[in-house]
N, C-alpha and C positions, 0 to 999 in steps of 0.2 A: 835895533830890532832885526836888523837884515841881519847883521851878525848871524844872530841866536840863530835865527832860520836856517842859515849856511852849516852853522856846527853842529843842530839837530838834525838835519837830512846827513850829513856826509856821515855823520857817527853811526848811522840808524845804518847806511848803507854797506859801511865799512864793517861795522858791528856781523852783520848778516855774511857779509861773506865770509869773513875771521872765522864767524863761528860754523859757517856749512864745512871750511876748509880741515880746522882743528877735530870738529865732530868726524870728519872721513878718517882721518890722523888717529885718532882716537880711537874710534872702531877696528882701524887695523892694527893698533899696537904699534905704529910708528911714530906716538908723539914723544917720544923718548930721544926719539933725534932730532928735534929741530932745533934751531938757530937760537929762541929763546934758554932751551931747556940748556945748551951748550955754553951757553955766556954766562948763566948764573953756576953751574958750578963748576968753569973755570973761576970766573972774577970772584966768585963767592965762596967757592968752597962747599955747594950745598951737595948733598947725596942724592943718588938718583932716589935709592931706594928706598931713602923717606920722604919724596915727594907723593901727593896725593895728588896723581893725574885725573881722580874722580870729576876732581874741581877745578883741579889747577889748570884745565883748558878752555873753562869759562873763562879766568882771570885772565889770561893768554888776551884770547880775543877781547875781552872791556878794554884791557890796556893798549892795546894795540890800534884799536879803533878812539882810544880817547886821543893817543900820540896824533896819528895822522890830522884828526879830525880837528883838534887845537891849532896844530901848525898851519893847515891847508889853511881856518878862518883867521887867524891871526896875518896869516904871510900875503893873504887875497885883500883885505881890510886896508893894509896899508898903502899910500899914496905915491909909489914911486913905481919906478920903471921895471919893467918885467923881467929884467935879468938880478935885478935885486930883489924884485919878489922870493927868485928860483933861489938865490945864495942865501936869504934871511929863511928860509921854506925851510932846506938843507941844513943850516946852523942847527935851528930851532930845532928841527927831527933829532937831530946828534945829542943835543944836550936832554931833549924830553925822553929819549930812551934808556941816557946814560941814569938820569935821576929816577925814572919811574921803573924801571929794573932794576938800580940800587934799592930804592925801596921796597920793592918786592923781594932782593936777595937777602937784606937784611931782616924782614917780617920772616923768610922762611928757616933762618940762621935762628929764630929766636926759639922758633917751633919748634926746631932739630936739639934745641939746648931743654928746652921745656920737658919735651920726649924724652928724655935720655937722664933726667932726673928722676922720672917714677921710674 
C-alpha cells in the first residue's frame, strides 16, 4: 500500500511538471526539438511532419512521468543498499524508455502507414 502511495504522488508530481515544461515547449513551437521528438525519428523513422504535437505532448509528459515514477517506486521498495538502489534505478530507467518509446515509435509508424493509405 506504501508502494501505491509512493507511485501516485511521484507520478501526480512528475506528471505536473512534464506537463507545465512541454506546455511552454509547445506554445513556443519548440517541442519539435526535444530529446523525445529526436529518438523516435532517428530509431524510428517517424516524420516530423506527421506528428500531431496537438497531442503528442500530453503523451510526452504521461510517459515520462509514468518512466520515472515506476522506477523511482520500484528502485526505493527494494531491500538493498543505496548504491544498488542508484544502479537498479538507472537500469530500470534505460530499459523503461527503450520499451515505452519503442512502443510509441511503433503506434506512430502505424498512424503514418494508415495516413498514407487514404
Amino acid at each position: 500500500m506504501e508502494s501505491l502511495i509512493v507511485f501516485i504522488v511521484s507520478f501526480v508530481f512528475v506528471f505536473v511538471t512534464y506537463f507545465i515544461i512541454y506546455l511552454i515547449k509547445y506554445k513556443k513551437g519548440t517541442i519539435k526539438e526535444t530529446k523525445e521528438v529526436k529518438f523516435l525519428c532517428y530509431k524510428y523513422g517517424v516524420k516530423i511532419k506527421n506528428m500531431n504535437f496537438k497531442r503528442l505532448w500530453i503523451v510526452f509528459a504521461l510517459l515520462n512521468a509514468f518512466i520515472i515514477s515506476v522506477s523511482g517506486t520500484v528502485c526505493t521498495s527494494l531491500k538493498i543498499g543505496y548504491v544498488w538502489q542508484v544502479l537498479t534505478g538507472f537500469g530500470l530507467l534505460f530499459i523503461m524508455i527503450f520499451l515505452v518509446y519503442g512502443a510509441l515509435g511503433k503506434i506512430l509508424i502505424k498512424k503514418e502507414k494508415k495516413g498514407d493509405k487514404k
